[in-house]
N, C-alpha and C positions, 0 to 999 in steps of 0.2 A: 623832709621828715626830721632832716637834724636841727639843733643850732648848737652855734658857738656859746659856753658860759666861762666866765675864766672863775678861775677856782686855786685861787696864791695857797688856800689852806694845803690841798691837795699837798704842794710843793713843799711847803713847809712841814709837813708830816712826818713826809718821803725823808728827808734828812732826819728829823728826830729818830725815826724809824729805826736811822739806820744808826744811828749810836746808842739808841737803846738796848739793839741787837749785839752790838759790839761791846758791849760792857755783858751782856747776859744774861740781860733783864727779855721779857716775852714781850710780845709786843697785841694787845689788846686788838680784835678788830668790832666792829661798828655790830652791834647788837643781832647775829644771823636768827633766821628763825630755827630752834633747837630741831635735834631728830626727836620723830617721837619714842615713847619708850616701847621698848620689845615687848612683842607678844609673842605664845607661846606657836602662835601660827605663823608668824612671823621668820622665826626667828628657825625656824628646820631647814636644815641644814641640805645643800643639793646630794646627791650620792656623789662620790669623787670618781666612780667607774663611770658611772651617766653622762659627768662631764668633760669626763676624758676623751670618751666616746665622739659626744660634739667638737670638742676640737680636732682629733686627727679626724673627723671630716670636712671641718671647712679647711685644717692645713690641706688636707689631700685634695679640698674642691681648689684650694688657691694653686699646688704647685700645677694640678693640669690646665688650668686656665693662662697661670702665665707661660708654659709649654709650646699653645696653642699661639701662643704671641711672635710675628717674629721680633728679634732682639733687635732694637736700631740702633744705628751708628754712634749719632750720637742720644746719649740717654737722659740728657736733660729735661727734655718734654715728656717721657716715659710716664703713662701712669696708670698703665695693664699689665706691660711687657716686663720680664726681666731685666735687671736698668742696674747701674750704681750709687740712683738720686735716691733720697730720700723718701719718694713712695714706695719704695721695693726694699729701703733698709729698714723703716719702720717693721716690716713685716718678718725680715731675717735678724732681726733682735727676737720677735715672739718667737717664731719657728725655733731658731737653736734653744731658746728655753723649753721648749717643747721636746724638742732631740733631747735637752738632758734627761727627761722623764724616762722615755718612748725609748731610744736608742734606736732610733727608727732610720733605716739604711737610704728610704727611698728621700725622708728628707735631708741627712745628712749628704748626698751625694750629692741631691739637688744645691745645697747649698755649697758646698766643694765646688758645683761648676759653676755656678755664680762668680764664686771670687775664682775662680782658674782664668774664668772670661776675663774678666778686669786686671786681669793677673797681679789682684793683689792692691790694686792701686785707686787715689781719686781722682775724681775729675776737678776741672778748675787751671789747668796749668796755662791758662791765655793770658791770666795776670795775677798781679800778687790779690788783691782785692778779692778773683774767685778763689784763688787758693785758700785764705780765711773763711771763703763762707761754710757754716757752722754744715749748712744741709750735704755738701761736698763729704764732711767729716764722718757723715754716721755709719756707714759703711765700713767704719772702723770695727765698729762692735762685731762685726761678725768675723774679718781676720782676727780680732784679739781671740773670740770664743775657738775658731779652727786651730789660733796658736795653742790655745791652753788645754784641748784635747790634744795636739799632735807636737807637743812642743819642735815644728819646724822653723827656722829660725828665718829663713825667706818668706814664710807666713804672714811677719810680722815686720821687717825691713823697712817696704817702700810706706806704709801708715807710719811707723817711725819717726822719718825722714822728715816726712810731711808738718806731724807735729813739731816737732824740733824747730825746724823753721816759723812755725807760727807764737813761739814761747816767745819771745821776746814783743809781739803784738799784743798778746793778750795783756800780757803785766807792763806796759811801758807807761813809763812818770816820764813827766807829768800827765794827768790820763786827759789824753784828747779829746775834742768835742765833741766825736760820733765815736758812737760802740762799735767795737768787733760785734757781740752779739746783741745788735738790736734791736729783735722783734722774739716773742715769747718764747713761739714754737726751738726756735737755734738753743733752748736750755734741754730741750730733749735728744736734738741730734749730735752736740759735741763734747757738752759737758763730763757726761759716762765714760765716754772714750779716753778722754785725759785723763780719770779719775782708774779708769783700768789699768790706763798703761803703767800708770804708777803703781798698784796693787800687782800687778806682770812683771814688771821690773825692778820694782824695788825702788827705784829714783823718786824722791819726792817734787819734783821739779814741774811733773805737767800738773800735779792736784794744786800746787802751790799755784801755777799760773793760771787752772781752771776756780780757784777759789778769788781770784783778784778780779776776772771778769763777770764773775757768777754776781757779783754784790754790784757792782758798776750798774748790771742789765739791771738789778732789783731796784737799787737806787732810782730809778728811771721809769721804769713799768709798773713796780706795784703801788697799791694802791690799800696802805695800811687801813682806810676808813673801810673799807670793802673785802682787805684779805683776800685779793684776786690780782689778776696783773691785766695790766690792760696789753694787746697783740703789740701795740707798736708808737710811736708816741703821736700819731695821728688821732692817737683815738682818749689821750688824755682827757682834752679839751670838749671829746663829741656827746651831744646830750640829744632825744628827741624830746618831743613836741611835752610830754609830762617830765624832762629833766631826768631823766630816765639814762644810768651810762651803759657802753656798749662793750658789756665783757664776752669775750667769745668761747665759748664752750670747749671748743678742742684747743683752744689756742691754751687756756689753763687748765686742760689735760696733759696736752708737752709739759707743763713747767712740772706739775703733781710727778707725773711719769718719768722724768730727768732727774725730779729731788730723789726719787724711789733709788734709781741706779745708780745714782750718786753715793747715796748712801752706804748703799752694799758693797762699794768697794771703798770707804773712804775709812779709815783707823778708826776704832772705838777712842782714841784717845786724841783724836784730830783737834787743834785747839778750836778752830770756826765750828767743829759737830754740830752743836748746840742749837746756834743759829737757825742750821738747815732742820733741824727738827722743830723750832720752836715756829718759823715759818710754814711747814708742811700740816704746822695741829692747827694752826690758825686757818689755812686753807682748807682742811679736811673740815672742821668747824663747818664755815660759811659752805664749802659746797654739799654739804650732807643737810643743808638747811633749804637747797634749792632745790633738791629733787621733787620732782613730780611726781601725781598721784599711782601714775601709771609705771614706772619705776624708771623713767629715764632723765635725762636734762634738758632742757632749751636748749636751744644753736646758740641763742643768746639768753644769757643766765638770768638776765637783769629785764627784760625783755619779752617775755612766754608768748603771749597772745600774735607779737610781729608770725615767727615761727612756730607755726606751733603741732607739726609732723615730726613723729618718731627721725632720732640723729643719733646715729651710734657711735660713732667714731670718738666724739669725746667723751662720751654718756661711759664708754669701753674701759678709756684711763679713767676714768674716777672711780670703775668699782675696782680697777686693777690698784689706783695707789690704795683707795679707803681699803681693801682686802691687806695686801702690804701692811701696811701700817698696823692693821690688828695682828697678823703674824707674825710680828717683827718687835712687837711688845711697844709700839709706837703709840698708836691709837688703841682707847678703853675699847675692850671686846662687847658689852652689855649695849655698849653705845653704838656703837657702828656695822654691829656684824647685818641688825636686821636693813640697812639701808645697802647693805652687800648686795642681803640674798633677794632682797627687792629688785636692785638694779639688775642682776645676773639674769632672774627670769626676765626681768622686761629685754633683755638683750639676745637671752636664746628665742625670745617671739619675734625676733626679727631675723631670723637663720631662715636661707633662702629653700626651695624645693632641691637646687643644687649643693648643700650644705654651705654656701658661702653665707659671710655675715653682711646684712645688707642697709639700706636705712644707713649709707654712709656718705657723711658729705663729701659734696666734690673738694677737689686740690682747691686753696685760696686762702684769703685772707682776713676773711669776714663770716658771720653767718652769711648761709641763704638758703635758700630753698632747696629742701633734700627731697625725692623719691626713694617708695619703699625699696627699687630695685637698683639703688645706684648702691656699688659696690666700689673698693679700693683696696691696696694690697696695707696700705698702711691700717685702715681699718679691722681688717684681717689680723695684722698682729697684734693691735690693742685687745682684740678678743681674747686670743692665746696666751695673753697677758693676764688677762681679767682672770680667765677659767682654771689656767694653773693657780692663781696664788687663793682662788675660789675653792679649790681641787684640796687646800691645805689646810683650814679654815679650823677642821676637828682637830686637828693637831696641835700638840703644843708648840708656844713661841720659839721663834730661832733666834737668835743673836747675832749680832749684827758687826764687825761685815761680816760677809760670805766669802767662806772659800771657794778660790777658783774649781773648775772642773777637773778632778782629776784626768791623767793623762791616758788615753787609750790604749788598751793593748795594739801590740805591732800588726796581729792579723786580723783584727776592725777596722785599721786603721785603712788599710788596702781593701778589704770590702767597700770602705766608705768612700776611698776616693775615685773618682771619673780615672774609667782606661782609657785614654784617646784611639783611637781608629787606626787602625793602619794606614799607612799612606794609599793611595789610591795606583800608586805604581807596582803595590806589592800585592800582586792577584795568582794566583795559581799556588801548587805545592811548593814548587822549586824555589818560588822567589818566596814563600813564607817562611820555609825552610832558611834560604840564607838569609833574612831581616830579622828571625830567631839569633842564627849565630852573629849578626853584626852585634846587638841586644848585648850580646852575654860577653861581646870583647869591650863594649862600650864601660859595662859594667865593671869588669876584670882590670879595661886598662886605664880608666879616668883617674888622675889624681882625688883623692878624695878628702876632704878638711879636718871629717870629724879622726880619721887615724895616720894623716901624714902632715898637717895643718903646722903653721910654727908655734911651736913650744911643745909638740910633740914627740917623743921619743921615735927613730926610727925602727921600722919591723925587726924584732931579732927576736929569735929564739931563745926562750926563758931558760936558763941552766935545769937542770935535771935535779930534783928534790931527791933526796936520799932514797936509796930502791927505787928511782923512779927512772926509766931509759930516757935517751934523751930523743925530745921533739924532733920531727920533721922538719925539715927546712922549710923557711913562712920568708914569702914575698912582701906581705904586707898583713897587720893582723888585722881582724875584725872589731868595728867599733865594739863595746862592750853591752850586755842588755841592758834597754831600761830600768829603771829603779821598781822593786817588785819582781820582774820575770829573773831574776837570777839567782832563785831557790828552787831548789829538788823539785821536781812532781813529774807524774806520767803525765801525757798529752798525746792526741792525736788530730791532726789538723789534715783537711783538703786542700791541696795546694792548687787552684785551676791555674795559676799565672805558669807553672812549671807544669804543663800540659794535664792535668788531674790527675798528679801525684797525690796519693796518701803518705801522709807522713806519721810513723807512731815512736815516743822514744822514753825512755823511762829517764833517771841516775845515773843506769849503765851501760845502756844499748841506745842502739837507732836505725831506723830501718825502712821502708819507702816500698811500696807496689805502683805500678803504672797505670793509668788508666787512658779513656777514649781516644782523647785528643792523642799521645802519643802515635797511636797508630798511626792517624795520618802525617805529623810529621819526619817522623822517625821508624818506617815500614823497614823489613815486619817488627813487630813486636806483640810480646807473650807474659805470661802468668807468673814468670819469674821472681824470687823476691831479693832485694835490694840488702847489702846490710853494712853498714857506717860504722867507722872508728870515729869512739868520743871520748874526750879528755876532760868534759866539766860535768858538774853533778846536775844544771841546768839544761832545759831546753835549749837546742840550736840549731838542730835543722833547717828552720825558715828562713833565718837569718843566715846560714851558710849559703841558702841557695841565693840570697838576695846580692849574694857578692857576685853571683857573674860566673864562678869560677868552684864549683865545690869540688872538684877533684884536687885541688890545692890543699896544704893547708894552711890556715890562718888563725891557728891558737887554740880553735876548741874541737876539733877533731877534722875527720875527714873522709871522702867520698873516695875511694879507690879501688872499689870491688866493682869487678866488669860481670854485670848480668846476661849480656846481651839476648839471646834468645831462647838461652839455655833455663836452668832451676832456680840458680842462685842459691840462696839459703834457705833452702826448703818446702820452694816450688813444688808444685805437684800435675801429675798429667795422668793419663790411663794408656798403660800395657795392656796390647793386643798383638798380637803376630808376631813376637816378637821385634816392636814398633813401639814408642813413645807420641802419644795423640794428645797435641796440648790445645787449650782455652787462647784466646784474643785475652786482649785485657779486659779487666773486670767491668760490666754491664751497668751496676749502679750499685749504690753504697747508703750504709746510714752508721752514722756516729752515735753510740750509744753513751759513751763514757770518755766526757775529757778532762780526767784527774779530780783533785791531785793524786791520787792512791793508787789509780789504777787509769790505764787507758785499752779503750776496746770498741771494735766495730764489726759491721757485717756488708758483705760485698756478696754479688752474686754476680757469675759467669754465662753469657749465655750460650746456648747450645754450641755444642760440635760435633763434629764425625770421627768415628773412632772406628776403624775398618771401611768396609764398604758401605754397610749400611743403618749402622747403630748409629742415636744421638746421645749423648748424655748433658747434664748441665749440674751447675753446682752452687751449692750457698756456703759460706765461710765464713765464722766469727771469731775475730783474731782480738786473747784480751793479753796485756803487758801489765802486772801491777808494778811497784816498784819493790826494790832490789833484787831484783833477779836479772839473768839473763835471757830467759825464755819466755817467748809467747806463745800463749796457748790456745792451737786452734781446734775449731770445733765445724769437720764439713761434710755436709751432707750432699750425695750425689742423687739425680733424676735418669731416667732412662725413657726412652720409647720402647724399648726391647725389656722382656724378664731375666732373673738371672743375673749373679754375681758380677761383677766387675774388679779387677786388679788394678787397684791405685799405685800410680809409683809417686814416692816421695824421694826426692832429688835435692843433692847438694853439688854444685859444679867441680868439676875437676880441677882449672887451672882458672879460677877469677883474676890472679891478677899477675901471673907470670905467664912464660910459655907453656912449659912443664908442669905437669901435675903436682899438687901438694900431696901430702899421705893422710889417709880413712883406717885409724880405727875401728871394726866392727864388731858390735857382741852382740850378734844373733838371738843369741838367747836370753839376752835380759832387756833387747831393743834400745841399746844404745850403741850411736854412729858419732865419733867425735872427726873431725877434720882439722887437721894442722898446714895450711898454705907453704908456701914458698915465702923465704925472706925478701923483702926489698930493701937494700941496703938503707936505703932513705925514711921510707912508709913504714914499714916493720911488716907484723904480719897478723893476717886475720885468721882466728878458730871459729868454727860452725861444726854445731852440733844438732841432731834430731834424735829424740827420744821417743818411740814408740812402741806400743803395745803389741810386746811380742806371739801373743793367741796370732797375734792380724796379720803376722809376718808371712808371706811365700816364699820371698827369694831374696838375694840380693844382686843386682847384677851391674853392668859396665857399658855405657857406649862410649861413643866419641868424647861426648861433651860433660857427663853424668855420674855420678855415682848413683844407682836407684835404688831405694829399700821399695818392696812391691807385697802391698798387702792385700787382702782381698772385702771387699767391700759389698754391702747388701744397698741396691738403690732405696731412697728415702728411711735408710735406716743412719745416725750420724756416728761419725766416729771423732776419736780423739787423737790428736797429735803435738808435740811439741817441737818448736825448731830456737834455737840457739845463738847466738853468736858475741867474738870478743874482739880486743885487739889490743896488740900486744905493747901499744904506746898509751893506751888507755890508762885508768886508777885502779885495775882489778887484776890483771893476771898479767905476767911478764916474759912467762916462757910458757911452752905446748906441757911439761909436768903440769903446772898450777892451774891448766884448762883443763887438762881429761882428770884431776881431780876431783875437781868442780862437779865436773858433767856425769860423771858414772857415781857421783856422791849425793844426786839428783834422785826423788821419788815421787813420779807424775803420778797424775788424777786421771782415769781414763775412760772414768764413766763420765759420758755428754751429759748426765742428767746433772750435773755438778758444776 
């Protein structure tokens, strides 16, 4: 089918090419057939919902198919399975651009355990040779994206590493005979990756040595008469039987698709920019001139009638760079959108009955013969490519580069990432229970970098600001929030990793109910509510608990109020027989409100026995806005039986001494203020509950309790407010400036409010 033509112009092009480029001058290519011009049918626009729609289907048809794979060993032949080669990173470059849209948890995790599997790392270590190979590298782009949501710094390490070692190959003078990168495709898989790491780090070092091999591979491949690159230099020289050369469709989709991500991280003021743009319009050119009638490309561009079945996979990158390029103020919008929206439906007609995208050539190195049902993961993300930058189309141009992804909040972040399993030695309560406490001393007692690291100050106790007592003795302080979380606002988070704890905290409180999981590993447990000394106007509960150790303290408050089975701050249960009848922990929950102004939820308890043979059950909606101390609950009780019921509302006696603190009570205006016990070290916590004195019965005393006992109509709701301070906190410093506070209080006690 072929023969050999020698073709010295060719050669000598190639070098004019490349100094014309280097001076700044464009570089003409050989007469393409133009697009035609837009028509008004043409040229409508997909809906960006519709098309969203198709992609997290075929993502979601792609992560279960590669689920269904098992992982092999080694992942070099890999090209269904989840793998570290290049078929499967093709695919987690679209995906996480996807995730930035979507924030979708099921792909983000999936991709978390991608790189968790690899841990982070490439393959290639049997010799230096594989270490270079560009396809080894592309797997970068997905640790860079998981670094630049989660700025973890072992994210990013072992790719590094890898690079670093390879800088001195890419840019070495005299430039040797053979390319580091010398077949098409390798401008897609490694190129981005240098060009990130630089844009991530700051270092201009890998863009500098990805710009010295990026022109070597051009020098070589393209083919300025045609504005294409030829796959590899075998195919320079290859002509069939009409002279006819053999440009490979996806092979200069890689290059379009690599110039794309190149771009986006490379400085608007890069001195080469220019180059890579003036090259990408010369390509967009010529391949917007090949499209077919039916809105796709040849396997072979040059070539139609050899192949001539639907091939998506490179058909995929062209409408992904030609979209790019219009959104990016690259490419004329009049001129290229309608050869977009042509390719895009010729691409959604080839979406499988499975939502996958199909019509995708096999792994290789050449056209050849595609079926409608052959699918590939790399094809899959040139879709996801294609449909997001398709998805933006109506929008006005972005400038170029692109900002990295901002960084994830801290409790996404842990939604997002893979819990490993428990060891399979840790079966039963007992042993869950103590692989719980090893957890929390690993956590407590590991040295840790980011607050004990060298050049970091040792944990000490910040002197005491004017009027301010002084801190609790701190082992070690806590690293500090992220950049953003360390401004005021209410919040209320689920904490499942701390057995589904509720956590809710304003400026100047914080406070925690327990929920299911507790039970089983911490039996019994009850309704009780928690409540926390804070010393910062920020959130920090999540991060206190993530220390291992929150009955400590470590700078910004502290866990030292003992709930155990009793009320806590303002627990409640039902008086009967002279008998306290309390709730398990709460049944199920919904967040209604997480800040900043205000935080607030609803829990409901299910049934209990209260005597012999009464149930009752309850719903609770507890809201915390900011500056206050009090949250305001609103609960409504259920019965089987008719007839009033006596709520007791309880504050403990002795939370964190042996001995009782002191209750003042005012019966009659329904305020209960609580002053604790000093700890010489911890200071001391006030709790307050304010209720509506009509509701009042009694006040009375057990063991463990103080109870105000009001009387309540089932399904009828009532109002209550519960309190609390501490006295190392920024608000009150002695038990005077608490029961101030609290009797200086005018609650709302109508629930319709």
């Amino acid at each position: 089918m072929f023969r050999v033509v020698s073709n010295h112009r060719t050669v000598i092009a190639l070098v004019l090419a490349g100094a014309a480029l280097a001076s700044g001058a464009s570089v003409s290519a050989a007469p393409p057939r133009a697009p035609k011009a837009a028509t008004a049918k043409q040229d409508v626009l997909p809906a960006p919902d519709a098309v969203l729609a198709v992609l997290n289907r075929a993502n979601s048809a792609q992560i279960k198919a590669m689920r269904a794979e098992p992982i092999p060993v080694s992942t070099g032949g890999a090209v269904r399975e989840m793998s570290s080669n290049w078929v499967s990173a093709a695919y987690y470059v679209g995906a996480a651009r996807l995730a930035r849209v979507t924030n979708d948890k099921e792909t983000l995790v999936f991709l978390s355990e991608a790189a968790e599997h690899f841990n982070y790392g490439l393959r290639g270590s049997r010799s230096p040779k594989l270490m270079l190979n560009a396809d080894e590298w592309a797997i970068g782009d997905l640790y860079e994206e998981l670094y630049a949501r989660r700025r973890q710094e072992g994210v990013i390490m072992p790719l590094r590493q890898r690079l670093d070692w390879g800088l001195p190959h890419l840019a070495r003078q005299p430039i040797p005979e053979h390319l580091v990168w010398w077949w098409s495709d390798a401008l897609f898989m490694a190129p981005p990756v240098l060009a990130r790491m630089s844009a991530l780090t700051g270092d201009p070092k890998y863009l500098e040595a990805m710009d010295k091999q990026w022109w070597r591979t051009f020098a070589r491949l393209y083919s300025p008469d045609d504005s294409l690159y030829f796959r590899d230099e075998r195919f320079v020289e290859r002509r069939d039987d009409q002279g006819r050369k053999l440009f490979w469709s996806r092979g200069n989709g890689w290059v379009m698709g690599g110039m794309a991500r190149v771009l986006e991280a490379m400085p608007a003021d890069y001195i080469q920019r220019p180059r890579y743009i003036t090259v990408f319009q010369a390509m967009a050119k010529r391949v917007a001139g090949l499209q077919r009638p039916d809105g796709l490309w040849a396997s072979s561009l040059m070539q139609p009638d050899l192949f001539p079945e639907a091939e998506t996979s490179g058909s995929a990158f062209f409408v992904y760079a030609l979209a790019w390029g219009i959104n990016h103020g690259v490419l004329d919008r009049a001129t290229y959108q309608p050869v977009v929206v042509k390719g895009w439906k010729a691409l959604e007609a080839q979406v499988l009955p499975n939502g996958m995208i199909g019509a995708v050539q096999k792994t290789g190195d050449q056209p050849v013969p595609t079926a409608a049902t052959d699918i590939g993961p790399y094809g899959t993300g040139a879709f996801l490519l294609a449909g997001l930058e398709v998805m933006d189309l109506s929008k006005p141009t972005t400038a170029l580069p692109l900002a990295e992804p901002a960084q994830d909040a801290a409790d996404f972040i842990v939604a997002t990432t893979p819990t490993p399993a428990l060891p399979r030695t840790v079966r039963g309560p007992e042993e869950e229970a103590r692989h719980a406490t090893e957890m929390k001393a690993v956590a407590a007692l590991a040295y840790d970098p980011l607050i004990e690291g060298p050049g970091l100050a040792p944990a000490q106790v910040p002197p005491a600001a004017p009027g301010q007592p002084t801190p609790p003795k701190m082992i070690y302080r806590m690293a500090p929030p992220p950049a953003g979380q360390d401004q005021p606002r209410a919040t209320v988070r689920y904490a499942p990793e701390r057995y589904d704890d509720i956590l809710w905290e304003n400026d100047r409180t914080a406070h925690r109910i327990y929920g299911p999981a507790l039970e089983q590993f911490e039996p019994p447990s009850t309704s009780g509510i928690d409540a926390w000394g804070k010393s910062v106007r920020y959130p920090f509960m999540t991060r206190q608990l993530r220390t291992g150790d929150q009955h400590a303290y470590h700078g910004e408050g502290i866990d030292y109020y003992n709930v155990k089975t009793f009320r806590g701050a303002g627990g409640l249960g039902v008086w009967d027989g002279g008998k306290l009848w309390v709730s398990r922990n709460w049944k199920d929950y919904r967040i209604l409100k997480d800040g900043p102004d205000a935080a607030a939820f609803r829990v409901s308890y299910a049934p209990w026995t209260v005597g012999e043979k009464r149930q009752v059950w309850e719903s609770r909606t507890f809201t915390l806005p900011m500056g206050t101390n009090f949250t305001r609950m609103v609960s409504t009780f259920g019965s089987n039986a008719k007839g009033p019921i006596t709520v007791a509302l309880g504050i403990t006696k002795a939370p964190t001494a042996k001995q009782a603190g002191d209750l003042r009570a005012d019966k009659a205006n329904g305020v209960f203020s609580f002053w604790d016990v000093t700890d010489p070290d911890k200071g001391t916590m006030g709790v307050a509950l304010l209720v509506d004195p009509r509701q009042i019965v009694d006040v009375v005393e057990t063991d463990s309790d103080w109870l105000v006992l009001v009387k309540v109509t089932p399904g009828k709701p009532f109002v209550y407010y519960m309190g609390a301070a501490w006295d190392k906190g920024l608000d009150f410093h002695s038990r005077a400036d608490w029961e101030t506070y609290v009797f200086a209080q005018k609650p709302d006690f109508n629930p319709a409010r």
